[in-house]
C-alpha positions as CSV (number, residue, x, y, z in Angstrom):
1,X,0.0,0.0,0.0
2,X,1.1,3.3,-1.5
3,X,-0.2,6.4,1.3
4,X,0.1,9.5,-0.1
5,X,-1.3,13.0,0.9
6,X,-4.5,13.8,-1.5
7,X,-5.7,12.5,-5.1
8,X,-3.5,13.9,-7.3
9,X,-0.9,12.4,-5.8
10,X,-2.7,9.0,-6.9
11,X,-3.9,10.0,-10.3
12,X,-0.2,10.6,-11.1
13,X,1.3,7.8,-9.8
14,X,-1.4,5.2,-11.3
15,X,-0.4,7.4,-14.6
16,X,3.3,6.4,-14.2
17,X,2.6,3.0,-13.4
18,X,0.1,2.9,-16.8
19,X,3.6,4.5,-18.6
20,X,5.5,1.5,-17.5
21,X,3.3,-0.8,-18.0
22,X,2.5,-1.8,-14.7
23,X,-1.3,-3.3,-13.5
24,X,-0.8,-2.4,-10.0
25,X,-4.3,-4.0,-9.1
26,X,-3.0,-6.9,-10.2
27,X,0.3,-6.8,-8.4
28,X,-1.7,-6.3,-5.5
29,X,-0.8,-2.5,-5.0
30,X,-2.6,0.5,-3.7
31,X,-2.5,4.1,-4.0
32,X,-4.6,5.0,-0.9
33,X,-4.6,9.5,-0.5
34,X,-5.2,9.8,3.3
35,X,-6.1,13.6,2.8
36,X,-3.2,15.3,4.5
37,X,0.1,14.7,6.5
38,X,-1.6,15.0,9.4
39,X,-3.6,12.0,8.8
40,X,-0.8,9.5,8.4
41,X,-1.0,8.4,12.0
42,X,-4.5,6.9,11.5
43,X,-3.4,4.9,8.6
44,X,0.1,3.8,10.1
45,X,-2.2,2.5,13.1
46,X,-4.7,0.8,10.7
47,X,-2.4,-0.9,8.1
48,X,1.3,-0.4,9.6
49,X,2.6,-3.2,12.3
50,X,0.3,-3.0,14.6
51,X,-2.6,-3.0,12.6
52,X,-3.0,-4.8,9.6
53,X,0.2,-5.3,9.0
54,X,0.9,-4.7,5.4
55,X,3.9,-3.7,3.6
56,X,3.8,0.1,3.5
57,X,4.9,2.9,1.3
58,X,4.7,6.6,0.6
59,X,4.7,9.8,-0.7
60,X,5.2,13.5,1.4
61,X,6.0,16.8,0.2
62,X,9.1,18.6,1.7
63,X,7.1,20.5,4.3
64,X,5.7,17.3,5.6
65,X,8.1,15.3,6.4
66,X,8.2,15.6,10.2
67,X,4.4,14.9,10.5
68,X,5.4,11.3,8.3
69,X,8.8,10.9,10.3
70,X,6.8,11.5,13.5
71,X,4.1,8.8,12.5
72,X,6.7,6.3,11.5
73,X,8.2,6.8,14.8
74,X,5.0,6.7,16.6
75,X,3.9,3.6,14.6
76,X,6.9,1.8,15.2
77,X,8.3,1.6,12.0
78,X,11.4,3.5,12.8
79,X,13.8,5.8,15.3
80,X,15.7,9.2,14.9
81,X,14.5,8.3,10.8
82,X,16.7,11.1,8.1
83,X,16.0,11.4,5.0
84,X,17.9,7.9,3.7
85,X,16.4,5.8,6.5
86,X,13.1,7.2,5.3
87,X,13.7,6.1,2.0
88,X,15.0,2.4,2.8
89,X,11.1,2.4,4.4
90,X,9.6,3.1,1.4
91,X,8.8,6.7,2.3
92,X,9.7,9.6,-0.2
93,X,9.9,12.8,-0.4
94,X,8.9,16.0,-3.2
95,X,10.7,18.6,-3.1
96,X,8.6,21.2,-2.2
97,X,5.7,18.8,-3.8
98,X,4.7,17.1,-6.1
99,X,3.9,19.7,-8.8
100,X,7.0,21.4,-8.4
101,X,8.6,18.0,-9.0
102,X,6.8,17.6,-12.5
103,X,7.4,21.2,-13.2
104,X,10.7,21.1,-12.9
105,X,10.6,17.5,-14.5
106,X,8.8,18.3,-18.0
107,X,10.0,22.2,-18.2
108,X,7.4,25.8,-18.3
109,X,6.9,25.2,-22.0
110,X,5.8,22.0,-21.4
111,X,3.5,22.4,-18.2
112,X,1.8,25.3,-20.4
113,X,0.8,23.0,-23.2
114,X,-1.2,21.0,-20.5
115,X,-2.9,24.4,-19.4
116,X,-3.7,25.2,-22.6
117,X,-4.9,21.9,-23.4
118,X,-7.5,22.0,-20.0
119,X,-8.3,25.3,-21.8
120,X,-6.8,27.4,-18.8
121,X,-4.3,29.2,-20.3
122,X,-5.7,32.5,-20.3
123,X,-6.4,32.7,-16.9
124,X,-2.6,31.6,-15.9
125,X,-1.7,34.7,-17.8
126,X,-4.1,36.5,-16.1
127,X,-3.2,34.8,-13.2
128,X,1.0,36.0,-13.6
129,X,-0.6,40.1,-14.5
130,X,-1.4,40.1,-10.8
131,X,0.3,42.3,-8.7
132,X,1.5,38.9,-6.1
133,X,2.8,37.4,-9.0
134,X,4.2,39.6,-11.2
135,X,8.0,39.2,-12.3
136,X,8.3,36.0,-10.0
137,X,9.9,33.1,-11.7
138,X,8.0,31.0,-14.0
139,X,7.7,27.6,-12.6
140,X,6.7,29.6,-9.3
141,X,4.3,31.3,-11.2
142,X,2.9,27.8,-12.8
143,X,2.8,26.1,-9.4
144,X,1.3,28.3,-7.5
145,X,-1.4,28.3,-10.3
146,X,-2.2,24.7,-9.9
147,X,-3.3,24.9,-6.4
148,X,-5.6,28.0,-7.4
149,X,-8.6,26.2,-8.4
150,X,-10.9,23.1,-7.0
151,X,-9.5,20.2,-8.9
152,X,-6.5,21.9,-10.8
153,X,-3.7,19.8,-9.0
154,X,-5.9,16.6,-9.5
155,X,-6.7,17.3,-13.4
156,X,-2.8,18.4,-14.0
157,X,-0.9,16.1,-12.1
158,X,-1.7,12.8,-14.1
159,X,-1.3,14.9,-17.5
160,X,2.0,16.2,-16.5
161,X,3.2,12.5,-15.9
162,X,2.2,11.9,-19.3
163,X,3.9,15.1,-20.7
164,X,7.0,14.4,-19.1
165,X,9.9,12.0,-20.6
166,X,10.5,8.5,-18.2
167,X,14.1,9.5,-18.2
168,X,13.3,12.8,-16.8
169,X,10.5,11.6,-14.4
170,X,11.3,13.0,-10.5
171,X,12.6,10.9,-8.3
172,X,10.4,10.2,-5.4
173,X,7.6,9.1,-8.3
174,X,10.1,6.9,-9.8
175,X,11.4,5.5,-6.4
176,X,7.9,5.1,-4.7
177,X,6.8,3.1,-7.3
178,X,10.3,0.8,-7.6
179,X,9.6,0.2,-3.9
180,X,6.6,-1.6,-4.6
């Protein structure tokens, strides 16, 4: 079992495991979004080794990784856990999240062509004439974007996985889903 924070975080990885040919219901693997960090706890209890017991994995953005470390801890799936020993667990991390990852990943150009295609495009360059947003870089600009309407992230996320070259695809997607 895959946790990972919301459902765009599971529409993209189910998108990279369709790019490499993966069936993960058949491999036995789920994506399960537990709606925030600061639900992990509840799910560590439910599935981790004192619950269910199943063989966990997961993915956090940057500013979330003491509420998973903490968890882990908690849970019993770990001590004084950094960044590698995290990672051995099956627990990785976005840096900040995972937009920025598939920004930087697939480049502005590209991450526009998916606005346009969602028919968006002129309100992201309404969106960069704002006062807030104006002059800041780019793939800023684009990220915060994402996150400005309901749904966004979750319509974008799995269509920048399939914009963006496997060689090129972030890390924690790629490592996440090598884990299981």
């Amino acid at each position: 079992m895959v946790l990972v924070e919301g459902v765009s975080d599971q529409l993209a990885l189910e998108a990279l495991a369709r790019r490499l040919g993966r069936d993960l219901v058949a491999e036995g693997v789920s994506i399960v979004p537990i709606g925030g960090s600061k639900n992990i706890g509840h799910f560590l209890d439910l599935f981790g080794p004192r619950g269910a017991d199943v063989a966990l994995a997961g993915l956090c953005d940057a500013a979330e990784v003491g509420d998973v470390r903490s968890a882990l801890e908690r849970a019993g799936i770990g001590s004084n856990l950094g960044t590698a020993d995290m990672e051995q667990l099956g627990f990785f991390i976005c840096d900040a999240d995972l937009e920025d990852e598939l920004i930087r990943a697939a480049g502005p150009a590209v991450v526009e062509e998916v606005i346009r295609s969602q028919g968006d495009l002129g309100s992201f360059r309404t969106f960069q004439l704002q006062p807030a947003w104006r002059g800041r870089p780019h793939a800023e600009q684009l990220r915060r974007f994402m996150g400005t309407r309901s749904g966004r992230k979750i319509q974008t996320g799995a269509m920048l996985v399939d914009a963006v070259d496997l060689a090129r695809m972030p890390r924690p997607l790629d490592l996440v889903l090598t884990h299981v």
